[in-house]
C-alpha positions as CSV (number, residue, x, y, z in Angstrom):
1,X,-24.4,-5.6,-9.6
2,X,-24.3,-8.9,-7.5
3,X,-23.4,-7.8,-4.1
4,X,-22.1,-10.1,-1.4
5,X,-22.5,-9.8,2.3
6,X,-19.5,-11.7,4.3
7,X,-20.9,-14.2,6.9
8,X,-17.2,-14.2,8.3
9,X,-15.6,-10.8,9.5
10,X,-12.2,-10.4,7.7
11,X,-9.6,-8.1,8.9
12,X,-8.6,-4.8,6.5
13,X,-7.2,-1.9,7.0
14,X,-9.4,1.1,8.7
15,X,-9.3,3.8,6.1
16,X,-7.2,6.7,7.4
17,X,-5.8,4.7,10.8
18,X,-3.8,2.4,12.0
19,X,-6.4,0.2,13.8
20,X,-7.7,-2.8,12.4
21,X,-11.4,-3.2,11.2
22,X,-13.5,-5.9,10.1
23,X,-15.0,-6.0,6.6
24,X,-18.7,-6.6,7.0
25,X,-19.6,-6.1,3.1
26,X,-18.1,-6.1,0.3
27,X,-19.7,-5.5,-3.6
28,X,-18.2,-7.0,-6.8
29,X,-16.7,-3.4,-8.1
30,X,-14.5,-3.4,-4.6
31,X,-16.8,-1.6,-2.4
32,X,-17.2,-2.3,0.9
33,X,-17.8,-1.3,4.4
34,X,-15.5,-1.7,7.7
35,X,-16.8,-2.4,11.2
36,X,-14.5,-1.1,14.0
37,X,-15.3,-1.6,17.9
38,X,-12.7,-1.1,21.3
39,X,-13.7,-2.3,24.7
40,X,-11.5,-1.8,27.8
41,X,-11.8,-2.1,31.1
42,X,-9.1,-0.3,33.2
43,X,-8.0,-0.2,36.8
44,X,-6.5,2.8,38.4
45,X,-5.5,5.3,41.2
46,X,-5.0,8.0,38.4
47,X,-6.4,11.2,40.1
48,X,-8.1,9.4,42.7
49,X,-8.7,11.7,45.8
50,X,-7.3,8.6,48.1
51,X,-5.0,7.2,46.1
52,X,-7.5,3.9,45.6
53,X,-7.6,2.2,42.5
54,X,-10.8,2.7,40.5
55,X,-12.7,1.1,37.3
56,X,-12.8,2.8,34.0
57,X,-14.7,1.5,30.7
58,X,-13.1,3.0,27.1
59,X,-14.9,2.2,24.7
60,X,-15.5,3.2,20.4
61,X,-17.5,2.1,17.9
62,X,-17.1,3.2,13.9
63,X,-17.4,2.2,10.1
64,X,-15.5,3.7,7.3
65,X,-16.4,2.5,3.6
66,X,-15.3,3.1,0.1
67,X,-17.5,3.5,-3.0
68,X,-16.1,2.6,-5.6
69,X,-16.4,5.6,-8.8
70,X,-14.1,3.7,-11.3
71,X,-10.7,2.5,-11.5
72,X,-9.0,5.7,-10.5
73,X,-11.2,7.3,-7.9
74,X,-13.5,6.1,-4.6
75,X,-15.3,8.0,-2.6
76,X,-14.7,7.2,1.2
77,X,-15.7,8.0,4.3
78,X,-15.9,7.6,8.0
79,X,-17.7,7.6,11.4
80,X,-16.1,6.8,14.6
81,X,-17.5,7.7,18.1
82,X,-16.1,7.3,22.0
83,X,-18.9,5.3,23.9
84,X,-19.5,6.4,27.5
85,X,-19.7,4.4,30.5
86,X,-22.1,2.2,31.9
87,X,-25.8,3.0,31.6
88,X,-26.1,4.7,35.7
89,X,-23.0,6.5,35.5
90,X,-24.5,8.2,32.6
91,X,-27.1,9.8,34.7
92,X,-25.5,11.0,37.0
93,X,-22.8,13.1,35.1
94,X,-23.6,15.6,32.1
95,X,-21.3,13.7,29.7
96,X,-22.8,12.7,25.9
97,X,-23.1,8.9,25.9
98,X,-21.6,9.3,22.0
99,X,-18.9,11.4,21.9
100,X,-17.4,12.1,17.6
101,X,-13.5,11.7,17.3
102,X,-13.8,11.1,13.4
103,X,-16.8,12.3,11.1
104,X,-15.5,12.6,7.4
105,X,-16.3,11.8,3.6
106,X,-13.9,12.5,0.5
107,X,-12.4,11.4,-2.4
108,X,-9.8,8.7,-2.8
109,X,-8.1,9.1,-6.3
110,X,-5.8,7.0,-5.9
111,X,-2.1,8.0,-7.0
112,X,-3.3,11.6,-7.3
113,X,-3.8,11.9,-3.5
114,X,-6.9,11.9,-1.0
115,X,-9.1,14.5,-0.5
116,X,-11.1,14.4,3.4
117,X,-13.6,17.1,4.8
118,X,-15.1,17.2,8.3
119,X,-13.6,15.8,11.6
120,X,-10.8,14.2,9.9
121,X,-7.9,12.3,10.8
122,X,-5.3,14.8,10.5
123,X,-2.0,14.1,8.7
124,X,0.1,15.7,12.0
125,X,-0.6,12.6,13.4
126,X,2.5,11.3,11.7
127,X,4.3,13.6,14.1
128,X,1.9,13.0,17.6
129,X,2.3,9.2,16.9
130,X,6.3,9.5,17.9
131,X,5.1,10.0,21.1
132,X,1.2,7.9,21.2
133,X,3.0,4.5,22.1
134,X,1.1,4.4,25.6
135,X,-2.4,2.2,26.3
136,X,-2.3,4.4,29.6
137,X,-0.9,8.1,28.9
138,X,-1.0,11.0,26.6
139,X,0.9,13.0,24.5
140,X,1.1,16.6,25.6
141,X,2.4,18.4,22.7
142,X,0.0,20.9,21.1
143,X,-2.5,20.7,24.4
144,X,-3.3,24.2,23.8
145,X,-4.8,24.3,20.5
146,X,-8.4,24.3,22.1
147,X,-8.0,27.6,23.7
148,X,-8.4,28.4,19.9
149,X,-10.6,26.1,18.7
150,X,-13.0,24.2,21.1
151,X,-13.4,21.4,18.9
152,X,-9.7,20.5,19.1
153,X,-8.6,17.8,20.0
154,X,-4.6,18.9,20.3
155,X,-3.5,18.6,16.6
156,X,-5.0,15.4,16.2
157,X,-8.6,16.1,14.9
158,X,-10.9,19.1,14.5
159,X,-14.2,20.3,13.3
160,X,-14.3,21.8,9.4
161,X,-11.0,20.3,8.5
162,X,-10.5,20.6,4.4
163,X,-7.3,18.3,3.8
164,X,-5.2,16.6,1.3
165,X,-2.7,13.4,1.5
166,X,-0.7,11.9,-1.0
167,X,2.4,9.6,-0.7
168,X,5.5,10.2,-3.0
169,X,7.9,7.1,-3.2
170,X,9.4,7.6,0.6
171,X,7.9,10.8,1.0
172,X,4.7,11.5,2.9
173,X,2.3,14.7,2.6
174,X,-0.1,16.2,4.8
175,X,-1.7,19.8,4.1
176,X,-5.0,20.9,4.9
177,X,-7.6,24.3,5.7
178,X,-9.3,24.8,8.8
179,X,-12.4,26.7,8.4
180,X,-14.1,25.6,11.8
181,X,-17.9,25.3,12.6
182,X,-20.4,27.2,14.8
183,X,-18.8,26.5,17.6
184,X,-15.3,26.4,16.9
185,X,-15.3,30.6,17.1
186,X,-12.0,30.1,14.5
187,X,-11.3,32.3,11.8
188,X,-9.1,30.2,10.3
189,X,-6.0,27.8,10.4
190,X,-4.2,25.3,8.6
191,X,-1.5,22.5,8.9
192,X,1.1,20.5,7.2
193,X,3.5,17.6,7.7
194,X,5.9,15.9,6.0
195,X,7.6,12.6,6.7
196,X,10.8,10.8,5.0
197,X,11.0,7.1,5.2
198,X,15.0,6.6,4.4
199,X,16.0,2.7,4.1
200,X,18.8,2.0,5.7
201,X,19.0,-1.8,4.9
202,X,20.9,-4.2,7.7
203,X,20.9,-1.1,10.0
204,X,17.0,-0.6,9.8
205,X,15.1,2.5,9.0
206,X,14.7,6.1,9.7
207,X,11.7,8.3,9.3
208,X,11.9,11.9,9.9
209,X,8.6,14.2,10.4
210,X,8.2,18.0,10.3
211,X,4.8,19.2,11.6
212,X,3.2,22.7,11.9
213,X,-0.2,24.4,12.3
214,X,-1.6,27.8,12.9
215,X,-5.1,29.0,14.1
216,X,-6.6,32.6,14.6
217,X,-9.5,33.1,16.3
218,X,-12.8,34.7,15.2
219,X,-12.6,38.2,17.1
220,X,-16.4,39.0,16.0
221,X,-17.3,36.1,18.0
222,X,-15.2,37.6,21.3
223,X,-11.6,35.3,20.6
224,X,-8.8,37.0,19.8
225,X,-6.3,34.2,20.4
226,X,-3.7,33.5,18.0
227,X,-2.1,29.9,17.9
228,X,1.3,28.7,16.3
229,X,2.7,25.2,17.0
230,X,5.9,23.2,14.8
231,X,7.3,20.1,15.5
232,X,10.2,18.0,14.2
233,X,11.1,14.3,15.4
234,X,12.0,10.7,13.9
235,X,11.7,7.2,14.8
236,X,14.1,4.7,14.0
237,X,13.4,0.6,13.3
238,X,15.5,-1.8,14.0
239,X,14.5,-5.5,13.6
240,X,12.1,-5.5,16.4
241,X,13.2,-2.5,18.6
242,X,11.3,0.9,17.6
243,X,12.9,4.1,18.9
244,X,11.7,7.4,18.8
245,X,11.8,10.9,19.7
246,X,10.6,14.4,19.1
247,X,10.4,18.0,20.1
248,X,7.9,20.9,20.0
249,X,6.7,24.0,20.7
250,X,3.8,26.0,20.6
251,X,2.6,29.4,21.4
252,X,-0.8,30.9,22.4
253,X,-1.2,34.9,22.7
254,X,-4.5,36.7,23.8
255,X,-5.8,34.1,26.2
256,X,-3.4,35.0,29.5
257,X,-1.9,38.3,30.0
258,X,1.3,37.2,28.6
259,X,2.2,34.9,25.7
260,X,2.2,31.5,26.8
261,X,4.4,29.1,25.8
262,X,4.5,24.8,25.9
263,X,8.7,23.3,24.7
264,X,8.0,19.3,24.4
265,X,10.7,16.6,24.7
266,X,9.3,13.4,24.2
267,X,11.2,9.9,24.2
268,X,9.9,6.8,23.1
269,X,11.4,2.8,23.0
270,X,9.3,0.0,22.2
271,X,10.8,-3.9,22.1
272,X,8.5,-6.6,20.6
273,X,9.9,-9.4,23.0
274,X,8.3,-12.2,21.0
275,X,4.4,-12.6,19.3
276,X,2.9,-12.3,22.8
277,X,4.9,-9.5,24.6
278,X,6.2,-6.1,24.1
279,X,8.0,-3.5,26.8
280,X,7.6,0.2,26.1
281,X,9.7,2.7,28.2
282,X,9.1,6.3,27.7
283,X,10.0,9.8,29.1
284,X,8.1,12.9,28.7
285,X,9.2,16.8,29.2
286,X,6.9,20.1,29.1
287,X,7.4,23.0,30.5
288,X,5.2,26.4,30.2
289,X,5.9,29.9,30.8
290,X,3.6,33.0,30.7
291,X,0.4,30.2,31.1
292,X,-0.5,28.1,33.9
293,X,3.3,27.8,34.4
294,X,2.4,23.7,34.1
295,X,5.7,21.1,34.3
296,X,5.6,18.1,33.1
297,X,8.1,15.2,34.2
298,X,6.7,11.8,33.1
299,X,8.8,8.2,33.3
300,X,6.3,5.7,31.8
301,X,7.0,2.0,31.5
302,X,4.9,-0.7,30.0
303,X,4.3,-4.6,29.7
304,X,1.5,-5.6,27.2
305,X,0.4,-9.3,26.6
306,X,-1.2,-10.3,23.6
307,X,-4.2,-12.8,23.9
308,X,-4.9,-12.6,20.6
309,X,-3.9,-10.8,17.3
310,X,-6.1,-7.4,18.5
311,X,-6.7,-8.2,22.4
312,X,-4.4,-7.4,25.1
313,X,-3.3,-7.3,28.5
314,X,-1.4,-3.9,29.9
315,X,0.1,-3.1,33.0
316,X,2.4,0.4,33.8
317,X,3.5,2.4,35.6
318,X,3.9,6.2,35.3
319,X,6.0,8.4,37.4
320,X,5.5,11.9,37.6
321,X,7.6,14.9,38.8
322,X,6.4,17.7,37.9
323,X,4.4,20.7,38.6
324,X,1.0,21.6,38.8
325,X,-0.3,24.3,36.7
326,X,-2.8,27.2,37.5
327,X,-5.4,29.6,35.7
328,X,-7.5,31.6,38.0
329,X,-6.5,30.0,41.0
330,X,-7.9,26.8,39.8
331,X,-5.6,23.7,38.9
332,X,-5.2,22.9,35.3
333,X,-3.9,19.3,34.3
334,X,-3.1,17.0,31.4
335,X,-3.8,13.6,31.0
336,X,-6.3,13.3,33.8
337,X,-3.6,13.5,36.6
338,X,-1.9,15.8,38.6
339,X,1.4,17.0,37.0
340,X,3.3,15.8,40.6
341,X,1.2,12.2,41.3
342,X,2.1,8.8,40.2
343,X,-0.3,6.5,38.9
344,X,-0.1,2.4,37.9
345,X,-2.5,1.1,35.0
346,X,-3.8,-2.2,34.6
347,X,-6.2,-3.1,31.6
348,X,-7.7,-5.2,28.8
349,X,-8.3,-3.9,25.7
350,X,-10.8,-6.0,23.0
351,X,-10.9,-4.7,19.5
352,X,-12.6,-6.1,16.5
């Protein structure tokens, strides 16, 4: 089999995200490989002591590739790691310089669906993206999932994730098995989502999600937490205008005293001004009770510039009025900020 490797990186489609990767080799039969890479350097006064700005570096580095079996069926795969800082600041804190966010392999057959095991990309993210709009804050719904699960990242990704996706005309599936790892201390849990893409024709489209997952911990291993957390939310399209908004809950019993409790509004707007600028305006709602008690009050507004097709410039602004939360007597926060200080962003972002 004569096999081809490309002297010029071509854009394609990063198996299982929305980001773009470049296709570094591709075989006569359709396999191939993807190369994916973000740099970004940011300045900020997020949860800075004095209120002075500071530097951050973000960086990740993946592939993904597809094998192909025969004209029904590939098996696929992916790696993708968060790169930490510069080489001094390494030594000097006890954070990995490689840190996973997606380590899978599967099968893609095609119109029979996708199978995925490992740290996967998890199909809730049809939901979390209503609200992941931001270059410079987070979603907060589902934060307490790794009171259950250490490996957790929200509902986004987690370690031993068994899961299925298929697409059905304007219907999109998501259902998958959590068994955990070593360190996960999980018994079990599981997910599903579901999202409707209905065409509305001159007055745009509308695509409703439902999201859910559940995760008991392994009492044999000393964690008897139970966690429930559902979502429902939409976005709405509209020539170049993308609304969208969603709401959810989720509940965690056996780690406070009392059952403790997250209800998330989240608001979303984002208007492509032209091929260089978009504007992004956002509000964000939580509020806990029988937990840390943490409020969240977030205004967040946006200007990106694009220098390229995948490069950009962003500035914002975020405006917070909430209230700190505590456990122990020690703060807790979300997002890498205090719940009641305002923070401005400025940063470019390079990805390949």
């Amino acid at each position: 089999m004569k096999k081809t490797l490309l002297s010029v990186l071509l854009p394609a489609a990063f198996i299982s995200n929305t980001v773009l990767a470049a296709e570094i080799y591709q075989a006569e039969d359709g396999s191939t490989v993807d190369l994916y890479s973000r740099l970004g350097f940011n300045i900020t006064n997020k949860n800075n002591t004095h209120g002075d700005g500071k530097g951050e570096f973000d960086g990740r580095i993946g592939l993904s590739g597809s094998q192909t079996i025969n004209e029904h069926a590939s098996v696929i795969g992916m790696a993708q790691y968060q790169v930490g800082a510069a080489e001094y600041a390494n030594q000097v804190n006890d954070k990995p310089a490689l840190t996973a966010r997606y380590v899978w392999a599967g099968i893609d057959a095609k119109e029979y669906g996708r199978i995925t095991g490992g740290r996967v990309s998890s199909g809730l993210i049809m939901f979390t993206d209503i609200g992941d709009v931001f270059a410079s804050s987070d979603v907060s719904m589902a934060r307490q999932a790794n009171k259950v699960d250490k490996t957790a990242t929200q509902v986004f990704r987690q370690d031993g994730t068994l899961q299925y996706q298929n697409q059905f005309g304007n219907l999109d599936v998501s259902a998958a098995y959590i068994l955990g790892n070593n360190t996960s201390e999980l018994d079990y849990g599981y997910n599903a989502a579901l999202r409707y893409t209905i065409d509305m024709g001159d007055f745009g489209r509308l695509a409703p999600v439902v999201a859910m997952q559940k995760n008991k911990g392994d009492a044999r291993e000393g964690n008897d937490t139970d966690y429930t957390f559902w979502g429902v939310g939409t976005r709405y399209y509209l020539g170049d205008v993308m609304l969208g908004a969603l709401y959810s809950e989720d509940e965690l019993q056996g780690f406070y005293t009392q059952t403790s409790t997250d209800k998330v509004t989240e608001l979303t707007a984002v208007y492509n001004l032209s091929d260089k600028w978009a504007l992004r305006a956002g509000y964000r709602s939580l509020q806990n009770s029988g937990g840390d008690e943490l409020e969240l009050s977030d205004t967040t507004l946006e200007v990106q510039y694009k220098l390229t097709a995948r490069s950009s410039i962003y500035t914002s602004y975020v405006d917070r009025n909430g209230e700190r939360g505590y456990n122990s007597g020690q703060e807790t926060s979300f997002g890498g900020a205090h719940a009641d200080e305002s923070y401005y962003h400025f940063g470019l972002r390079y990805e390949l």
